[in-house]
C-alpha positions in Angstrom: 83.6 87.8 57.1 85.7 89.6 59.7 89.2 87.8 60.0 89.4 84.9 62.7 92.1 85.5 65.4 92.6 83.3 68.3 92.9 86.1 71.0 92.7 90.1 70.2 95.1 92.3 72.5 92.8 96.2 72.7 96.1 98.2 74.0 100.0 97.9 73.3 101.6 98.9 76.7 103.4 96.9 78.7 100.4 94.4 79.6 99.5 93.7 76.0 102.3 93.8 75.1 103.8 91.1 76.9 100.2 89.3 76.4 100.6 89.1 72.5 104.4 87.8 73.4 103.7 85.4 75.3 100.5 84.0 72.9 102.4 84.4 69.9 105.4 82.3 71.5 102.7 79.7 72.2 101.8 79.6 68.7 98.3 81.3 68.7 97.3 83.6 66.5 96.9 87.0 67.6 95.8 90.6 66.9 96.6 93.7 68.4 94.7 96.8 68.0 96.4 99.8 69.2 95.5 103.4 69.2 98.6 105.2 68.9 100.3 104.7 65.6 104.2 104.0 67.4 105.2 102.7 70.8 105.2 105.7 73.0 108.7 105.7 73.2 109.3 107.8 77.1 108.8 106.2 80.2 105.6 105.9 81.9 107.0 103.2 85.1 110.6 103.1 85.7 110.7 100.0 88.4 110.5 96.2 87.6 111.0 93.5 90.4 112.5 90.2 90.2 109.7 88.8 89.3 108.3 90.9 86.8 112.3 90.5 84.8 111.5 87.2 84.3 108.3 87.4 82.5 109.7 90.1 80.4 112.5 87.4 79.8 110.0 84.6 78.5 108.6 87.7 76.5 112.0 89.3 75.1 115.0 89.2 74.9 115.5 90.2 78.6 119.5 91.6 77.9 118.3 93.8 75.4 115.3 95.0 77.6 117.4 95.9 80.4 120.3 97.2 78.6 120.2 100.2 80.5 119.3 99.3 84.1 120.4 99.0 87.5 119.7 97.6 91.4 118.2 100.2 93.1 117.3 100.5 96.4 114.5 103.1 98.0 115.1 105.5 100.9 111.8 107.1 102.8 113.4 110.0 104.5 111.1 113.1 106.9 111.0 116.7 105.6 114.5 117.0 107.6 116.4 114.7 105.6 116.2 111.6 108.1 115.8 107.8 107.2 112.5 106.4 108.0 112.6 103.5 105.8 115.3 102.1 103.9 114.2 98.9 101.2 117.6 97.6 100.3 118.7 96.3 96.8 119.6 92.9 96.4 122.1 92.4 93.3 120.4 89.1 92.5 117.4 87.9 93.9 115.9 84.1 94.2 115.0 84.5 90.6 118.3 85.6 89.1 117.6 89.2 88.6 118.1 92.1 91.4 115.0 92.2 93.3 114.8 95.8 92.8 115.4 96.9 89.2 115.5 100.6 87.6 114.9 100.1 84.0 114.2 102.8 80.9 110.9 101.4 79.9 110.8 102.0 75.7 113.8 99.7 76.4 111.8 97.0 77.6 108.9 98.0 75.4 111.3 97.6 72.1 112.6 94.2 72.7 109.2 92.9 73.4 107.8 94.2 69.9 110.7 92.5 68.3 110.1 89.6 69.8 106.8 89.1 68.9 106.8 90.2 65.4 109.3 87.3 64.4 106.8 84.9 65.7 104.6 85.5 62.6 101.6 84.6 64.5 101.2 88.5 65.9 99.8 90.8 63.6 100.1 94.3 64.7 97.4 97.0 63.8 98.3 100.3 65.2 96.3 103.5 64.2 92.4 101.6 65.4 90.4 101.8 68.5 87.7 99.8 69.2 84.3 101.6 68.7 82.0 98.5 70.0 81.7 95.2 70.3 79.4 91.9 70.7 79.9 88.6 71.9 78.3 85.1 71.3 78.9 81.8 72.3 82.2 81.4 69.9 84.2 84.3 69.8 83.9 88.0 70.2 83.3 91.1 66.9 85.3 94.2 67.9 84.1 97.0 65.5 87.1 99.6 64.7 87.5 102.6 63.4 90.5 104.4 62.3 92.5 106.9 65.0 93.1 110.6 64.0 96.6 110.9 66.2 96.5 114.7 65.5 92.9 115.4 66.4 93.2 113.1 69.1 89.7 111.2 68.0 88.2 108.4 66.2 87.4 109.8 62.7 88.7 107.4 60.1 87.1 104.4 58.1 85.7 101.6 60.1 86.7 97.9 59.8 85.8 94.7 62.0 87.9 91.6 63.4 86.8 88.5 65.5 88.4 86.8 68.2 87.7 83.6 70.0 88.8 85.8 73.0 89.5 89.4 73.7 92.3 90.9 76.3 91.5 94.5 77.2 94.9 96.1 78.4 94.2 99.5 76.9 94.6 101.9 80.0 92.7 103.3 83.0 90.8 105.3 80.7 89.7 101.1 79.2 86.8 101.7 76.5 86.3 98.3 76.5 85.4 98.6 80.1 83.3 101.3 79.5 81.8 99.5 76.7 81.1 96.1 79.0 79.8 98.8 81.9 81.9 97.5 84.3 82.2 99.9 87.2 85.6 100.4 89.4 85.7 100.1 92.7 87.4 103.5 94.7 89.5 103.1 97.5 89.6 107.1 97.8 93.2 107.9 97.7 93.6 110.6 95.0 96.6 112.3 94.7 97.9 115.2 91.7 102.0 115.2 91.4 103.8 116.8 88.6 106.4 114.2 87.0 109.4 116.0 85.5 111.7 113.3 83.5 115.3 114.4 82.9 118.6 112.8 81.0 121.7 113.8 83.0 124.4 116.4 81.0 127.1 114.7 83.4 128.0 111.7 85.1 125.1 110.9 87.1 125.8 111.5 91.2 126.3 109.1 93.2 123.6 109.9 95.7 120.7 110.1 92.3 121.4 106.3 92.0 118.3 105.1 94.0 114.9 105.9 94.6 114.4 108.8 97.4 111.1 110.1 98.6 110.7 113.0 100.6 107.6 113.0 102.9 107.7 116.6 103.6 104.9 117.9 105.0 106.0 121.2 103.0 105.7 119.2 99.7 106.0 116.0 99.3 108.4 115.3 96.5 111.0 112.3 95.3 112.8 111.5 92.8 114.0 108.2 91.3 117.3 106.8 88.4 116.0 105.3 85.2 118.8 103.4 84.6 122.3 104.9 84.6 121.3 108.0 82.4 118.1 109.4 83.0 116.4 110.5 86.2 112.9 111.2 87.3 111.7 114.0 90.1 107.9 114.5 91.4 106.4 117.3 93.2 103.3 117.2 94.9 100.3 119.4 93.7 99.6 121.4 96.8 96.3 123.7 96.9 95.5 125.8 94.4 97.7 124.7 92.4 96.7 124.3 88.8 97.9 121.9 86.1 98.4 124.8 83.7 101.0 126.2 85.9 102.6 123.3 86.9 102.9 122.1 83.3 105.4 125.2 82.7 109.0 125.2 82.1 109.6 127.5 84.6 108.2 125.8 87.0 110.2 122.4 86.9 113.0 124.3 86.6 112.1 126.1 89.6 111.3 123.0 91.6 114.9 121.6 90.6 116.6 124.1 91.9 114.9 124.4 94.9 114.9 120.8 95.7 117.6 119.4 94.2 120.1 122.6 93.4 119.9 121.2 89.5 120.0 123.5 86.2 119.9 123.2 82.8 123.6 122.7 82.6 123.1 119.4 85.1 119.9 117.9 83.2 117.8 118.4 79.8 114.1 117.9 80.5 112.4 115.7 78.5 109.4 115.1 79.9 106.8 117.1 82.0 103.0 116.3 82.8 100.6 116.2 86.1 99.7 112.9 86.7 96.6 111.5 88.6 97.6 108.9 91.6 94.4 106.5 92.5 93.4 103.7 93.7 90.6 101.6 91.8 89.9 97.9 91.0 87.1 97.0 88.3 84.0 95.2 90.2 84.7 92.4 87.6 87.6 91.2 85.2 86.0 88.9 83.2 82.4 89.4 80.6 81.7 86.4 78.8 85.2 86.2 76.9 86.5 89.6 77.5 89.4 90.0 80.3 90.5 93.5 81.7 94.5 93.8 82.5 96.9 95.9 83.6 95.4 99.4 84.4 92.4 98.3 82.9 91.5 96.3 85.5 93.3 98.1 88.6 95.3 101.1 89.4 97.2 102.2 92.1 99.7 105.0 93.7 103.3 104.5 92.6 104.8 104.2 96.0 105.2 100.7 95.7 106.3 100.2 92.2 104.0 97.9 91.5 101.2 99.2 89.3 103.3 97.9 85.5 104.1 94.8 87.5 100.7 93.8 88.6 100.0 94.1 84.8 102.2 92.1 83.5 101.9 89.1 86.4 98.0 89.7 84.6 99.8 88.6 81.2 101.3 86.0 82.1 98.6 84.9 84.4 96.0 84.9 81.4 98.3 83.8 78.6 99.4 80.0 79.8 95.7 79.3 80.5 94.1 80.9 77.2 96.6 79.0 75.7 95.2 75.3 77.4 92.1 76.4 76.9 92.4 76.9 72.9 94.5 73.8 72.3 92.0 71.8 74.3 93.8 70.6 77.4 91.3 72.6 79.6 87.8 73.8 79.7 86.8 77.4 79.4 86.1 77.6 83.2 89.7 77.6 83.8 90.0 81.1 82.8 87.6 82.1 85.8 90.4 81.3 88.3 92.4 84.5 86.2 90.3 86.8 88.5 90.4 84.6 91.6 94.0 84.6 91.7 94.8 87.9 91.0 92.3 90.0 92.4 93.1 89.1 96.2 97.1 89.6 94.9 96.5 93.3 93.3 93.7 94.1 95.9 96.4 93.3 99.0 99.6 95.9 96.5 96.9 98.2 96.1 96.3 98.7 100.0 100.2 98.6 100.6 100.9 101.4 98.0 97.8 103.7 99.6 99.6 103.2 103.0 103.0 104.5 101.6 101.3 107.2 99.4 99.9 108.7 102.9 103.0 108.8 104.6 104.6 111.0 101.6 101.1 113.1 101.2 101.1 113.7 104.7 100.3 117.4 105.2 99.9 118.4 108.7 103.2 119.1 110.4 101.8 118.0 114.1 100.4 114.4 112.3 103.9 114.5 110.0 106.2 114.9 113.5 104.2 112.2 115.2 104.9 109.6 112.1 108.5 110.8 112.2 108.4 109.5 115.9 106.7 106.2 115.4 109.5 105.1 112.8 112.4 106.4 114.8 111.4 104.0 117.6 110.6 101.3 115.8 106.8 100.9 116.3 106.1 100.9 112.3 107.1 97.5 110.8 108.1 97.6 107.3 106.3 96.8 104.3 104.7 92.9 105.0 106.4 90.6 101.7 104.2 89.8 98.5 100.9 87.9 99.5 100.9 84.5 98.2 98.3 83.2 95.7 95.4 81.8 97.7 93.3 80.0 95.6 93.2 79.0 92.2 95.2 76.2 90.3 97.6 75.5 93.5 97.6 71.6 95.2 95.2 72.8 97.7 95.9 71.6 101.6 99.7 70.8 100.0 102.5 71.4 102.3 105.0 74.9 101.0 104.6 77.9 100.1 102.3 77.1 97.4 101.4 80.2 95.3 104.6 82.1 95.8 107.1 82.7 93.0 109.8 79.7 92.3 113.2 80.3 92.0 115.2 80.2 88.9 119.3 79.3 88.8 122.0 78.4 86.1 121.7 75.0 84.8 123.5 72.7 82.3 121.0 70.0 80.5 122.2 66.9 79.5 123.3 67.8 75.9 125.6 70.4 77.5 123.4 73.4 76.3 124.1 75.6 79.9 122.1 79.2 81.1 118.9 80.3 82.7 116.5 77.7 83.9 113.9 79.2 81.7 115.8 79.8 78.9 116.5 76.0 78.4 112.6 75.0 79.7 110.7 77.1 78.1 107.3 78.7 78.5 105.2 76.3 80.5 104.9 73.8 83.0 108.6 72.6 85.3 108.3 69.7 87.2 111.9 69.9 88.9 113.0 66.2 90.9 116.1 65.5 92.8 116.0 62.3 91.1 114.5 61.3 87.7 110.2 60.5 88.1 110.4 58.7 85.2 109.4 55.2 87.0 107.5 57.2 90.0 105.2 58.6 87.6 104.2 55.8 84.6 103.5 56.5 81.2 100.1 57.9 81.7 101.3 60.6 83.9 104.3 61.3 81.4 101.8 61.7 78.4 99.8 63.9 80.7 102.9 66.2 81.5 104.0 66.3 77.5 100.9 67.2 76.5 101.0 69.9 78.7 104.6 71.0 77.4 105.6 70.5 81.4 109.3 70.2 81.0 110.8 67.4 83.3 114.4 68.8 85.1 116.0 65.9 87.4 118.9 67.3 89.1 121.1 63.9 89.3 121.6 64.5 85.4 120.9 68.4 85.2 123.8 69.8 86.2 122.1 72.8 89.0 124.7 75.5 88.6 123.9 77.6 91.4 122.6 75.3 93.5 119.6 77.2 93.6 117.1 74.8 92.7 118.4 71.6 95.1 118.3 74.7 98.2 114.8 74.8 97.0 114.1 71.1 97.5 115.7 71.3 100.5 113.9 74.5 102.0 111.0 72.5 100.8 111.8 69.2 102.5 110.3 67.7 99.2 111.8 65.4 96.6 110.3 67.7 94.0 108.1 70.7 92.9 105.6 71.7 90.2 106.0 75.1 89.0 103.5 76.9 86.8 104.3 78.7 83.6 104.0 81.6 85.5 106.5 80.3 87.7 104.2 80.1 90.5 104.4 77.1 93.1 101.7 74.8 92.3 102.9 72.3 94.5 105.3 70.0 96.4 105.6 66.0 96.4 107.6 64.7 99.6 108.6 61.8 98.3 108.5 59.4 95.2 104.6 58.0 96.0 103.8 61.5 96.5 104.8 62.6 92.5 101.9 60.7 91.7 99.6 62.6 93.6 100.7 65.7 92.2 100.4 65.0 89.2 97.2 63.9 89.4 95.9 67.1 91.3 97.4 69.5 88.6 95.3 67.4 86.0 92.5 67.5 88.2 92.8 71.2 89.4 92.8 72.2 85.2 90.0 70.6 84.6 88.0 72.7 87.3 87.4 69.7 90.1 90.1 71.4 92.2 88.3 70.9 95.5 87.4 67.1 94.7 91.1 66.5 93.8 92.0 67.8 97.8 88.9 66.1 99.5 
């Protein structure tokens, strides 16, 4: 019989990746099948937020992943060199990393895979790709067959695994999607830009140390630091224009000089390709006990610097509830909020990107002059902040800003250990007081919370280092709040009869009676 995994993760970028981290943290056992016999090892995204940092730090070992990084802010400047919009950097952000990060991504890649492999719960089987599949009512068979990396096919022996569940992060391109016959939605924004990636032969200049795009009618172009040492540039694909030609030495180093008076004796080029920007979201993310993340499931332009990030909030997303779901603490129907929550969430980026990838593909010089304009007096408001999650496992009718990311600080526990709130909690549930719940809450509501590894922070003994989490209580007006392991807000309780009730809507929300638990 095929061997019995707990979850199989088809694809090992960033989204499975982190996926089989976070699993194999929880103590599941997982599989990864993976095309490609090594991580790819360049970078593919180059732009993490806040957010997304800590994820990768409940994944890795975030110092190591961001080793080589840096705040960076974006500039949108007009074909003559003027600001249009500015996104400022923010050294730290609410959740104790720079809300705008440039990062060299095999970085980040590499200290996730060395994570997970001392878990010894992740086996990794690179060198496979999945040649079908069928499901039944207790786990899924993925049938494999063994990658030919220089022929670029499947042509090897064949082999089998099971898998109570299945986790299809393998690309845009998804076979597991084609396989399921799941369609994609188009939101018919389809752009060709040629990416050239470069590694600076000096100091890098001052003015390369953020992210610049040029929305020049003439040829759209920008460029972007990965870290301190590296730097990316893009150039449209104007007509006629073919791949072949763009793909040329000569041209990137033509483009360089022209745009960016760069030579061989600034930068060494070690990357070039044409890449594809669209827009697309799967018509469904879940089939029986299959789930499609990361690019999988959606794609969008890079304008925003979301399309990795979306991923990876998929990742975490799907982990902490696989993981209730396995060890019993929540029925399978949980996993349908997955899609609920994050479709809206990706759907609402995706839209946002398109709108920044037309003011940088903007041809026409009359339409161009027009937008230049509109900015320079003010009459186009800047980017509108993350959406919150709407629905899903949130206190619903609950006073906050439930759904929206939670802050983490500095904190000292009680047995003097002292450093990131999440590095001291853990993966999972935070229920953070101003004073201890203990007597608010009973013993049956304490069981409920261990058993859901929901680690209990009062700040009258928890020393809050920064502050940060008390200026949360107090933003809040609220005696305490229930974060999610994905650190989303679940909820608020305004005072000490209040903890009671949130409590018992979290248990009622995970077991799928969310809108009898707010009647």
């Amino acid at each position: 019989m095929a061997p019995l995994y707990d979850i199989a993760v088809v694809g090992y970028g960033p989204t499975g990746l982190t996926a089989a981290s976070l699993l194999g943290r929880l103590g599941h056992r997982v599989v990864v099948v993976e095309r490609w016999p090594t991580l790819y090892g360049l970078p593919r995204f180059t732009h993490i937020d806040d957010e997304t940092a800590r994820i990768i730090q409940a994944a890795a070992d975030i110092d190591e992943a961001l080793r080589d990084s840096s705040p960076c802010e974006y500039l949108w400047v007009n074909g003559k060199g003027k600001t249009l919009l500015r996104i400022p950097a923010r050294p730290e952000g609410v959740m104790g990393y720079p809300e705008h990060i440039s990062m060299y991504q095999p970085d980040v890649e590499n200290a996730i895979d060395k994570q997970l492999r001392g878990y010894g719960a992740v086996e990794v089987r690179q060198g496979w790709a999945v040649s079908g599949l069928d499901q039944d009512d207790d786990g899924v068979t993925l049938r494999l067959r063994g990658w030919n990396a220089d022929a670029i096919r499947a042509d090897g022996p064949d082999d089998q695994l099971r898998a109570r569940y299945v986790i299809a992060a393998d690309g845009s391109s998804s076979e597991l999607r084609e396989l399921l016959g799941v369609k994609r939605e188009d939101f018919g924004f389809n752009e060709r830009w040629l990416n050239v990636d470069a590694e600076w032969l000096r100091p890098q200049p001052p003015e390369y140390a953020m992210g610049t795009v040029y929305c020049d009618p003439a040829r759209g172009h920008m460029t972007i630091n990965i870290g301190h040492r590296r730097q990316r540039f893009e150039f449209a694909l104007l007509p006629g224009e073919t791949d072949e030609e763009m793909t040329a030495s000569e041209t990137a180093w033509r483009l360089l000089r022209e745009y960016h008076d760069l030579g061989p004796d600034d930068v060494r080029i070690a990357r070039q390709l044409v890449y594809g920007f669209e827009a697309r979201v799967a018509t469904r993310w879940r089939t029986g006990r299959v789930f499609l993340a990361g690019d999988a499931a959606h794609t969008m332009p890079p304008y925003l610097g979301q399309g990795a990030c979306s991923g990876i909030r998929d990742a975490t997303n799907l982990a902490w509830k696989l993981h209730l779901v396995l060890c019993g603490q929540a029925p399978d129907t949980l996993l349908d909020s997955y899609e609920i929550e994050r479709r809206p969430h990706v759907t609402a980026l995706t839209h946002a990107s398109i709108g920044l990838g037309r003011l940088a593909n903007m041809h026409d010089v009359q339409a161009a002059a027009a937008r230049d304009v509109a900015f320079f007096e003010g009459k186009v408001p800047p980017p509108p902040p993350f959406p919150p999650l709407s629905e899903g496992v949130l206190r619903q009718a609950a006073n906050g800003p439930v759904g929206t990311p939670t802050p983490q600080g500095r904190v000292r526990l009680t047995d003097g250990r002292t450093g990131r709130l999440d590095d001291l909690t853990g993966y999972g549930f935070t229920l953070v007081a101003a004073e201890d719940p203990t007597a608010a809450l009973g013993p049956e509501r304490l069981a409920l919370l261990e058993r859901l590894c929901c680690t209990v922070v009062p700040l009258d003994s928890v020393g809050d280092l920064d502050g940060r989490h008390r200026e949360y209580l107090q933003l809040l007006g609220a005696v305490a709040y229930l974060a999610r392991p994905d650190f989303v807000l679940f909820g608020v309780a305004v005072d000490s009869t209040d903890l009671a009730a949130l409590v018992d809507e979290l248990a009622a929300a995970l077991s799928g009676t969310v809108e009898e638990a707010g009647a």
